[in-house]
N, C-alpha and C positions, 0 to 999 in steps of 0.2 A: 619614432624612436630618436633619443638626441644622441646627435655624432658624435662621439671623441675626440676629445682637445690634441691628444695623439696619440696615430696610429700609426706601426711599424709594421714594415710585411716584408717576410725573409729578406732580412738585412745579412746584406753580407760585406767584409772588406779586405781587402790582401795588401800587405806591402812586397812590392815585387814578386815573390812567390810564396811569401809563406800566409796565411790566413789572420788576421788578427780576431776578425767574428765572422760566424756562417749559421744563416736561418735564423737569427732573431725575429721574433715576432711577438709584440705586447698592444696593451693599450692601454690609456689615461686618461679615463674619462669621468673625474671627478674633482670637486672641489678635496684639497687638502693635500697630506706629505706624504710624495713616494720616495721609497728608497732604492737608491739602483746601488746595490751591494755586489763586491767581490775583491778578492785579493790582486795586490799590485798587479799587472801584467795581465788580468784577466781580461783586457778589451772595454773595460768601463769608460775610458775616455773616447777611446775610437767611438765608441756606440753615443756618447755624449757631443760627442765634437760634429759626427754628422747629425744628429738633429736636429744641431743649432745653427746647421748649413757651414760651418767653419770647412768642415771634410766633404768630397762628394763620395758617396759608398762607389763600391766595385758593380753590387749588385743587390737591388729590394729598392724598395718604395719606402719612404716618410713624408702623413700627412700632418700634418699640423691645423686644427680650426679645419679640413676638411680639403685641406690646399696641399696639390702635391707638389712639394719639394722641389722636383725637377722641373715639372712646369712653369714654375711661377714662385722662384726663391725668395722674390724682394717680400710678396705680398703675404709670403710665409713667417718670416723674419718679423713683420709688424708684432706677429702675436708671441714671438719670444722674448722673456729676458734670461740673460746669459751671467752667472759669476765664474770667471775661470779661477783656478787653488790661486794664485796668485793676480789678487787685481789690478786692473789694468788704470791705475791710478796717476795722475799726473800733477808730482809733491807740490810743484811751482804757483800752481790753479789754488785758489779759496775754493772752497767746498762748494759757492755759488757759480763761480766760474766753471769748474768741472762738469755740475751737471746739468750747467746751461749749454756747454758743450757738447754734452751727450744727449741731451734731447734735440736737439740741433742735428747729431749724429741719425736719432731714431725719426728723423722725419719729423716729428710733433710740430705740428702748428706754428709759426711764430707767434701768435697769437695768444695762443694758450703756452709756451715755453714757463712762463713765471710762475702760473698756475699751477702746471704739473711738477715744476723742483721743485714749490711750496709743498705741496701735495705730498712727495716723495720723502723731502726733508724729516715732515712730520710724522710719518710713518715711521722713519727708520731712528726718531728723535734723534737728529743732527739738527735741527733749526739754532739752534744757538749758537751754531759752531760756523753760521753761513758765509762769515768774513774772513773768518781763519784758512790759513794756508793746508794743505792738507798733511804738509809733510811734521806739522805740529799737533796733528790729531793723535790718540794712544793707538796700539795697535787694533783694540776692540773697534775704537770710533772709524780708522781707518776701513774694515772690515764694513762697517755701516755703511759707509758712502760706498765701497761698492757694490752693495743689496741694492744702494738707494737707487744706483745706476741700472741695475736691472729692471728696473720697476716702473720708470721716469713717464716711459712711454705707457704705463698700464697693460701691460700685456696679458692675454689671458693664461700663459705658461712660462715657470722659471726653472731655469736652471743652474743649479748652486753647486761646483765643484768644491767639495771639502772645505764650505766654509766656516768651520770653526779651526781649522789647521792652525796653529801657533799662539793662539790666546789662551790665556790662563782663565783658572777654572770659573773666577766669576763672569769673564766676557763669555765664557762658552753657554755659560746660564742665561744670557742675556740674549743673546745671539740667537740660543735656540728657542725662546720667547716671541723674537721678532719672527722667525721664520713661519713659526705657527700661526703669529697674527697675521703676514702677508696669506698665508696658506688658506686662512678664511674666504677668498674674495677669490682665488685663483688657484691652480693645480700649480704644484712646486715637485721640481724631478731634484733629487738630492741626492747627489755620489760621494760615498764613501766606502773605506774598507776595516770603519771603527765600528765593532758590532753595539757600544754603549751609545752611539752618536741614533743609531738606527732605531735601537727601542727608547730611547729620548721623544723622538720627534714623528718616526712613521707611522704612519698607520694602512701604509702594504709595500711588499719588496718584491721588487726583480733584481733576481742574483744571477750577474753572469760570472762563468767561472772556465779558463779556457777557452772563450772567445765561442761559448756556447750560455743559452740562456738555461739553469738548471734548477731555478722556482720563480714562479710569477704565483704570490697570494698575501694574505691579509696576515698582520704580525701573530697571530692566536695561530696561523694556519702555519708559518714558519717555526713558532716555539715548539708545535706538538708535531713539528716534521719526524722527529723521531721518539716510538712510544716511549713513554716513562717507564723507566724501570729500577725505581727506588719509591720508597714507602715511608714517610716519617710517622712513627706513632710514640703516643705519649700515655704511660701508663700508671696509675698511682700507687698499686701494688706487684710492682711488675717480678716476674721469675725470673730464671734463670736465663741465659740466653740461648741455652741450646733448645729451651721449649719454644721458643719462638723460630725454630727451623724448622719445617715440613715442606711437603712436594711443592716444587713453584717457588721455595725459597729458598735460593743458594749461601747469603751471607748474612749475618749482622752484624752490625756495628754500635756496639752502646752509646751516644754521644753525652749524655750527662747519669745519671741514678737512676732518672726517669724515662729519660727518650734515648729511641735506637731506630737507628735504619736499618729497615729489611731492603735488601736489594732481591730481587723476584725476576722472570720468566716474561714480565707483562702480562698473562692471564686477568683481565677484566677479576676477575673470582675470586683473587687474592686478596683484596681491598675487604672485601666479604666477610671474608674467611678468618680475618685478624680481629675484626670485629664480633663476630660469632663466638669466638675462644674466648676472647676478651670476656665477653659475659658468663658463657660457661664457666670457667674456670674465677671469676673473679679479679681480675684481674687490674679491673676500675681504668674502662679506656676514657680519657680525656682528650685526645687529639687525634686526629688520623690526617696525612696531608699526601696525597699523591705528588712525589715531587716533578718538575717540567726536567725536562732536559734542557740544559746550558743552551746560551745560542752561540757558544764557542762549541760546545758538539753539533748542531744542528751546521753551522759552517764547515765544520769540518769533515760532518758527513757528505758533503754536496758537493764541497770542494774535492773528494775522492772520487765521487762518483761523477764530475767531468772528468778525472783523469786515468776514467776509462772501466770506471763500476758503474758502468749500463744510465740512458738517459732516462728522464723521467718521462 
């Protein structure tokens, strides 16, 4: 069985007395982008800042590659890369300098130092920018070189606080490009509390909320966290709208001549049953779409229930 690039076991942390997270428990044991999702204050950084060894927890275990954390920090640390929301960027440094710096920083090789900022450069296509100063890069490119710096050393796991925070809409298309193509080669932890940023780029979330974890699963498994309970159908002869109310269907709403939503009960049988009449009746169905629930309600139902509508 292969180990998990990382794994958390009841994490816990308090500042002086009050709890920031308690009982965290996940794991990352794949190639590709997770998202560690929650609202301001929900413990996302604290749970991020001890992984990366930045924070010592109060109380649990993080292994990283199989090494735990407390044991053995440095040899933990080899296999992270880190972007904090704001990088740790030094304007004065050429983009060469910087992250010859920082592989300097990450232990790498002397040897190999030129190899891996080439390496890095090219991934995060900053190679042309390698003479310039950094504080003359845009704020996209700036954002680049600090991926680049996560990266330098090859690490088998990154960690990207909020990094599309402050660029506009074409650097955050670009951005969230790169992230994808680093995500091929290596597991990437991604914080945010943007729920477009999340179905962008993830493809599974740990949402802590309250300094409690309140889903760990796959983005299909988040969108259908709460059943659908709206119905789009498209009809070419359609009736009235009160014929389209029966048991299981509390509303509709006409949206154009043709199509209405039925808002429904959830009943699996519903979907059925619209379809059924449809033909009965003549009705001439052309569309039927069970619609997903928002992942602005899917948040919001979660975020209610850390704050005290029962755990999962």
């Amino acid at each position: 069985m292969e180990k998990s690039v990382v794994r958390v076991e009841n994490l816990s942390h308090r500042y002086n007395v009050q709890w920031a997270i308690r009982d965290i428990n996940f794991e990352i044991d794949q190639r590709g982008v997770v998202g560690l999702l929650g609202s301001n204050g929900a413990g996302k950084s604290t749970t991020m800042n001890i992984i990366c060894g930045v924070l010592k927890q109060t109380q649990g275990e993080v292994y990283v590659d199989g090494i735990n954390f407390r044991e053995n920090p440095v040899e933990a640390k080899r296999n992270i890369g880190f972007l904090p929301q704001k990088p740790p960027l030094y304007m004065d440094f050429t983009v060469d300098e910087y992250l010859t710096y920082c592989a300097d920083l990450r232990m790498v090789d002397k040897m190999d130092v030129k190899k891996a900022v080439d390496e890095a450069k090219a991934r995060c296509g900053i190679s042309h920018f390698s003479s310039r100063l950094v504080r003359n890069l845009s704020g996209g490119y700036q954002q680049r070189v600090g991926i680049a710096q996560a990266i330098v050393h090859n690490p088998k796991f990154v960690v990207l606080d909020e990094p599309t925070n402050g660029l506009d809409p074409n650097q955050i298309v670009e951005v969230r490009h790169l992230i994808k193509e680093i995500a091929e080669e290596r597991s990437v932890l991604l914080s945010t509390h943007i729920l477009s940023e999340v179905q962008a780029t993830c493809e599974e979330i740990k949402m802590i909320e309250q300094g409690q974890l309140v889903f760990s699963g796959t983005l299909d498994q988040f969108d259908n966290y709460i059943q659908p309970n709206t119905i789009m159908v498209t009809l070419a002869n359609p009736p009235a709208e009160a014929s389209l109310i029966w048991e299981g269907v509390s509303n509709v709403e006409r949206v154009t001549d043709h199509r209405f939503r039925l808002r429904y009960d959830g009943c699996r049988e519903t979907a059925r049953r619209v379809a059924e009449q449809s033909v009965n009746r003549g009705w001439g169905l052309e569309e039927l779409v069970v619609e997903k629930s928002s992942m602005d309600e899917v948040f919001a139902k979660l975020s209610g229930k850390a704050n005290g509508e029962g755990k999962r």
